[in-house]
C-alpha positions as CSV (number, residue, x, y, z in Angstrom):
1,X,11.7,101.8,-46.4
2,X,10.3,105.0,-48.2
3,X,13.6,106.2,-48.7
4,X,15.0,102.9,-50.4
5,X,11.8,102.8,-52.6
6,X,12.7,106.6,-53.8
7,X,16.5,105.8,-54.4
8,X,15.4,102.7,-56.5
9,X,12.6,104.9,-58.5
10,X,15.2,107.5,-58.8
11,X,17.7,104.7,-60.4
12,X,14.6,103.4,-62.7
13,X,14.0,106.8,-64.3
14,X,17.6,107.6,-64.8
15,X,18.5,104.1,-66.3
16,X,15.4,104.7,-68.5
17,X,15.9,107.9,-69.8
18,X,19.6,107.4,-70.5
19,X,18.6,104.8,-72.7
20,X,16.2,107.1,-74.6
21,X,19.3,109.1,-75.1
22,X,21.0,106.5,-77.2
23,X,21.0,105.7,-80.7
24,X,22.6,104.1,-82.9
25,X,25.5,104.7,-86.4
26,X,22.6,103.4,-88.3
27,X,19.6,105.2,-86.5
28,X,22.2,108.4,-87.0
29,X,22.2,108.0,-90.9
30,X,18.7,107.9,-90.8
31,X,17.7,111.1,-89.4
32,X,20.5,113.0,-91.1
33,X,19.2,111.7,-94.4
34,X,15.9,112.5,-93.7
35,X,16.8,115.8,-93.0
36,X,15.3,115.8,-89.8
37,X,18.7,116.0,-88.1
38,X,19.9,114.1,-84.8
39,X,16.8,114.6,-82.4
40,X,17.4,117.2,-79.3
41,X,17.2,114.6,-76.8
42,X,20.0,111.9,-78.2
43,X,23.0,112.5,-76.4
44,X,24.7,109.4,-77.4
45,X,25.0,108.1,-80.5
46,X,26.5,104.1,-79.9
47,X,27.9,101.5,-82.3
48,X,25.6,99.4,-80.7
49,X,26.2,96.7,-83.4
50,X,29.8,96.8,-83.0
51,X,30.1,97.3,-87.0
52,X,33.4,99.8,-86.2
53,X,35.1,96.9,-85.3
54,X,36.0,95.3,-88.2
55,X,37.8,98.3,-89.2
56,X,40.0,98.6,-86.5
57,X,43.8,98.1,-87.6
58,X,46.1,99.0,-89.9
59,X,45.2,98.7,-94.1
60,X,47.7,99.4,-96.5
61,X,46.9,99.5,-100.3
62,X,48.4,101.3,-103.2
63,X,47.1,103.7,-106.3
64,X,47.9,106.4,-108.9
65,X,52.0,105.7,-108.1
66,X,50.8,106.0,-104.5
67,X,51.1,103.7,-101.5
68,X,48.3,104.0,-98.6
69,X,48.8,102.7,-95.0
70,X,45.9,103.6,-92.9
71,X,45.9,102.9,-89.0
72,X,41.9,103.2,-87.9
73,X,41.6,103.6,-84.0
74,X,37.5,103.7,-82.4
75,X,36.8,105.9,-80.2
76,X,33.8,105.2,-77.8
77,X,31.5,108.1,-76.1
78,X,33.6,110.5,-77.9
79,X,33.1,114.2,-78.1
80,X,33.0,117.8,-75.9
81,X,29.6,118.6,-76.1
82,X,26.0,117.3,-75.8
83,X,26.4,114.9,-78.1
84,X,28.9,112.2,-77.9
85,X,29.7,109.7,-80.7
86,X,31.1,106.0,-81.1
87,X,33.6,107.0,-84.1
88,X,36.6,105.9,-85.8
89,X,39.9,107.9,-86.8
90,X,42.2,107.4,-89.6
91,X,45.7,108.5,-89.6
92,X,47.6,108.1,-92.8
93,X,50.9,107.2,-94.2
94,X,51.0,108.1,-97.8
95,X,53.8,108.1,-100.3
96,X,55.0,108.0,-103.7
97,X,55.9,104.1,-104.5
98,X,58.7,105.1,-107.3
99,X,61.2,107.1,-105.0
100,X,59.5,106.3,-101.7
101,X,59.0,110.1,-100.7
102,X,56.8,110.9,-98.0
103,X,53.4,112.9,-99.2
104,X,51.5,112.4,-95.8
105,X,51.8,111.2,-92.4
106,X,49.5,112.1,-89.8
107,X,50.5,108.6,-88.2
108,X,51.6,110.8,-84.7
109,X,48.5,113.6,-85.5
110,X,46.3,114.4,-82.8
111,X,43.2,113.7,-83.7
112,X,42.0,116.6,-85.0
113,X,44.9,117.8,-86.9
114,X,44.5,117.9,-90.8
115,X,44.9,114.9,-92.4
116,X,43.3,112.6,-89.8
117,X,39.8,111.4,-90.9
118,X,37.4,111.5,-88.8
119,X,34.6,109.0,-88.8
120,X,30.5,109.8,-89.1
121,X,27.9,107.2,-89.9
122,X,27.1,104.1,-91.8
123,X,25.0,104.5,-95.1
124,X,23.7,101.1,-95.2
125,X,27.2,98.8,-95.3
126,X,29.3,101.8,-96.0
127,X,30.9,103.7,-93.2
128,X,31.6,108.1,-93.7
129,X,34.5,109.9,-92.8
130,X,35.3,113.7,-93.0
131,X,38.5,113.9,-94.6
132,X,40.6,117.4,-94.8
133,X,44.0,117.7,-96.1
134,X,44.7,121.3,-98.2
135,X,41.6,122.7,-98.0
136,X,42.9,125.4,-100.8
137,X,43.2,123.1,-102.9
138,X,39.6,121.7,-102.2
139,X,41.6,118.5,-101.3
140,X,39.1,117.6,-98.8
141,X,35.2,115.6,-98.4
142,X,34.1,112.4,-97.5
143,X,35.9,109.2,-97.2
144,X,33.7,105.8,-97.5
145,X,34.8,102.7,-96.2
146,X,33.9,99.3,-96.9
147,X,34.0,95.7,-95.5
148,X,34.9,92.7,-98.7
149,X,35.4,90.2,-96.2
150,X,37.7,89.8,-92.8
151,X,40.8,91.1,-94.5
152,X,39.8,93.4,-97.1
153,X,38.0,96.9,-97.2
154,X,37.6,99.1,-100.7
155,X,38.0,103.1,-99.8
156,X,37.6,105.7,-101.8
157,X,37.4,109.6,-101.5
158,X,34.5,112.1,-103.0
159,X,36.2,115.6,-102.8
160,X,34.2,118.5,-101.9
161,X,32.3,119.4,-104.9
162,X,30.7,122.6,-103.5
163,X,34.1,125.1,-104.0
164,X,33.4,127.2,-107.1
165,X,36.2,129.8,-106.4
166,X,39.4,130.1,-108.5
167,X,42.3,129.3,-105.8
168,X,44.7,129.3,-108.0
169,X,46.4,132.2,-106.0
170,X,46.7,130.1,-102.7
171,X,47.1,126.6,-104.8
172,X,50.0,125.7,-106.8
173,X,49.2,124.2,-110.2
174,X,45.3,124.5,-108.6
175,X,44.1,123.5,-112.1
176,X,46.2,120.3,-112.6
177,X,46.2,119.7,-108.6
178,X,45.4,115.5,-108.0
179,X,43.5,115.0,-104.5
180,X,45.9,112.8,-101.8
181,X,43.3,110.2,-101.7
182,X,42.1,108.0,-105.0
183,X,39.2,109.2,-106.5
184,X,37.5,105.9,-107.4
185,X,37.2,102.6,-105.4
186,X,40.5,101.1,-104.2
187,X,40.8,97.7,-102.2
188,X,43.2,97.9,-98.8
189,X,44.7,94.8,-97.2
190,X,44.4,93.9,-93.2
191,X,48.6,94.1,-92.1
């Protein structure tokens, strides 16, 4: 009888302080932006809300002579470290909708090759992802997503403002070089 009540204290503590561990995408954002940064203790940062879900799919819309199919996949308790995250991942399919060559297509990327985005935290209704695709170009920053409704999402892309350097040498055309991703809001279709 000792021994059973032991085991079942023993279960009690663990179930509670795995759930002290958790968080949530929202929770997340708020610690990040208040520069505190994600607490020691959080080992699990959960969509709890499920508000990845709506996301989930393939979107296709098009832009600057461009067409954009984007296949997001979630990935639950994902990570390698002490920290694991409920995420999602974007692979991409871009190219240019007058002669229908391919700029882009991570569609068979692992998931962290470049091109992939990889997903972060809400900021209020607006979901971040990283996004690198020629980093010597300072083609890369922050995606942010969007839910319109059930079949609709606007995306657009805020390239990495923080690269002062001339890279022209490793860039060609660096100075009249357009990012892969629209630079101002764009509306994607479910498929």
């Amino acid at each position: 009888m000792n021994k059973l009540f032991f085991l079942i204290l023993f279960f009690l503590m663990n179930l509670s302080i795995n759930a002290q561990n958790t968080i949530s995408l929202d929770q997340a954002y708020q610690y990040i932006n208040g520069n505190e940064g994600i607490p020691d203790n959080v080992s699990y940062i959960k969509d709890i809300n499920n508000k990845l879900n709506p996301f989930i799919g393939i979107w296709k819309g098009s832009y600057d002579n461009k067409v954009l199919e984007i296949k997001f996949e979630k990935k639950v308790n994902d990570g390698n470290s002490d920290l694991f995250w409920d995420r999602l991942y974007g692979r991409l399919l871009v190219k240019n909708s007058i002669n229908g060559s391919v700029l882009l297509n991570s569609m068979n990327n692992n998931l962290t090759d470049t091109g992939v985005m990889i997903g972060s935290t809400f900021q209020r209704n607006t979901y971040m992802l990283n996004f690198v695709y020629k980093s010597e170009c300072n083609d890369f920053g922050m995606v942010y997503i969007e839910k319109l409704n059930n079949n609709s999402i606007t995306l657009y892309f805020n390239r990495n403002s923080d690269l002062i350097y001339d890279m022209s040498s490793q860039c060609p055309n660096y100075r009249d070089y357009n990012t892969l991703l629209p630079l101002r809001k764009i509306t994607l279709t479910k498929q």
